[in-house]
N, C-alpha and C positions, 0 to 999 in steps of 0.2 A: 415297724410298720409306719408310724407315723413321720419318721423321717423321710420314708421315702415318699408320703405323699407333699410333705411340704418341697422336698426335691424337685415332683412334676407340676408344684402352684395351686396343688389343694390345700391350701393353709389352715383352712379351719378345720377339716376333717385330720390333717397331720397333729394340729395340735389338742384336740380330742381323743386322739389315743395316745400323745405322747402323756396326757395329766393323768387318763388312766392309769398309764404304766408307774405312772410317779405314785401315784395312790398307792399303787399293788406293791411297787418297789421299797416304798416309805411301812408297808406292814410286814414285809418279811424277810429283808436284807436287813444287814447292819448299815450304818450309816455312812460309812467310809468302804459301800460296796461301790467298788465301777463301773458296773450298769448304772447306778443310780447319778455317779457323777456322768456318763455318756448322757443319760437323760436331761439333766441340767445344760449340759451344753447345748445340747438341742432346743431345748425350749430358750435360752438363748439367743441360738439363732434366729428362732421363728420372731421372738419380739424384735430382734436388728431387725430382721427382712420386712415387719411392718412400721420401721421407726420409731419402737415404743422404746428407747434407748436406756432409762431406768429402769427397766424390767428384764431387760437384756442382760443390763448389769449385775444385775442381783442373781441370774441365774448362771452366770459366766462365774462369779463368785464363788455362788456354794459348787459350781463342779473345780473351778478349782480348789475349795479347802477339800472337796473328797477326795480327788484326785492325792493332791498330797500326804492326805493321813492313809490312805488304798493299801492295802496288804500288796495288790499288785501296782506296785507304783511301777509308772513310766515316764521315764524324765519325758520323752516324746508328748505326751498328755496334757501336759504340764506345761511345757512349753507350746503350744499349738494354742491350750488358753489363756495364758499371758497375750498368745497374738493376738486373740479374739480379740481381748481384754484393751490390748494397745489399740487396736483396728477401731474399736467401736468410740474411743477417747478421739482420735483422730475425726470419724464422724462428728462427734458432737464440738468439733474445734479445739478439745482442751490434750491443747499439743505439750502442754507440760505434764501433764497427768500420763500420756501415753509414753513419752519419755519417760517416766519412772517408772512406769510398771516396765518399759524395755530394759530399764538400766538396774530393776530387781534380777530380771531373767540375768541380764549378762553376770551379775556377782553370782549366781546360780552356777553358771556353766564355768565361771573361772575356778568357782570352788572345785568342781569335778575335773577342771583340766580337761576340759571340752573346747580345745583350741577352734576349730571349723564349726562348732556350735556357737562359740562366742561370738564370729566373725558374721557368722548372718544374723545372730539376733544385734548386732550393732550394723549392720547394712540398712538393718529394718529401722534401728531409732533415723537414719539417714531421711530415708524414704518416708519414712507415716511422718517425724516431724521437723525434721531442719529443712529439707527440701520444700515439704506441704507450706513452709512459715518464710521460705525465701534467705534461711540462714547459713549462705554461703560457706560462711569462714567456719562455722561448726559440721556443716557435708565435707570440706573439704580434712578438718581435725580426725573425725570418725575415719573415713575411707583410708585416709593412711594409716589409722592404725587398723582397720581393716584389713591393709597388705602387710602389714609387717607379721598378723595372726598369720595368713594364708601362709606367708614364707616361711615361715617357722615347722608350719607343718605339712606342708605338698614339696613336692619335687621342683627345682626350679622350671623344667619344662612345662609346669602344668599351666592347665588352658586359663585357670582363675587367677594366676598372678596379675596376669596381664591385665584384670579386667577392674 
């Protein structure tokens, strides 16, 4: 409930049921339950969307240590908040900061041999920081090996080669 009202720009009434739920969540799940990390990321969000960038962080954090410790892990999860995580680095300018958290994810995905996983979470160090910082000759480093992921694993007709 309270995601969806911070969705329609009731923020404050969003993030009054989202600390309830955290309350309720923090007394009778485990710690490493998924709701509990879904809630962190929300409250999260709601501090990015008011630019409280350190409280942002701290809740981006604990979802993703729940996230990862989660019976139901999801690499998707997991990666989605490292984006956060890079995304909100990028906000505050600290283009080296959001590069590592991208260049954790990517050793992430190489471990699983998540070739088309690797490939967009290094699109993205492109985009939130060499591009954001005007660092040509590292957008151009990443993007080809960018193609070299894609060809490895797509068909040579595919529409991403090209791109």
């Amino acid at each position: 409930m309270g995601f969806a009202y911070i969705e329609i720009g009731a923020l404050r009434l969003g993030v009054e049921y989202l600390e309830k739920a955290l309350d309720i969540q923090n007394t009778v799940l485990p710690s490493n339950h998924y709701h509990l990390g879904c809630t962190y990321m929300n409250l999260g969000d709601y501090y990015r969307a008011r630019n409280e960038s350190g409280q942002a962080l701290e809740y981006y954090q604990h979802a993703l240590d729940t996230f990862q410790c989660s019976r139901q892990h999801d690499n998707n999860i997991v990666a989605q908040t490292h984006f956060r995580i890079a995304q909100l680095y990028v906000d505050m300018h600290q283009y080296d900061m959001a590069t590592r958290t991208l260049e954790q994810l990517a050793k992430a995905y190489g471990r699983m041999a998540n070739g088309l996983g690797l490939a967009s979470v290094c699109m993205r160090i492109v985009i939130y920081t060499y591009y954001s910082t005007a660092n040509l000759k590292q957008c151009a480093t990443y993007t080809e090996y960018v193609l070299t992921i894609r060809q490895q694993h797509l068909d040579a007709d595919h529409r991403l080669i090209g791109i």
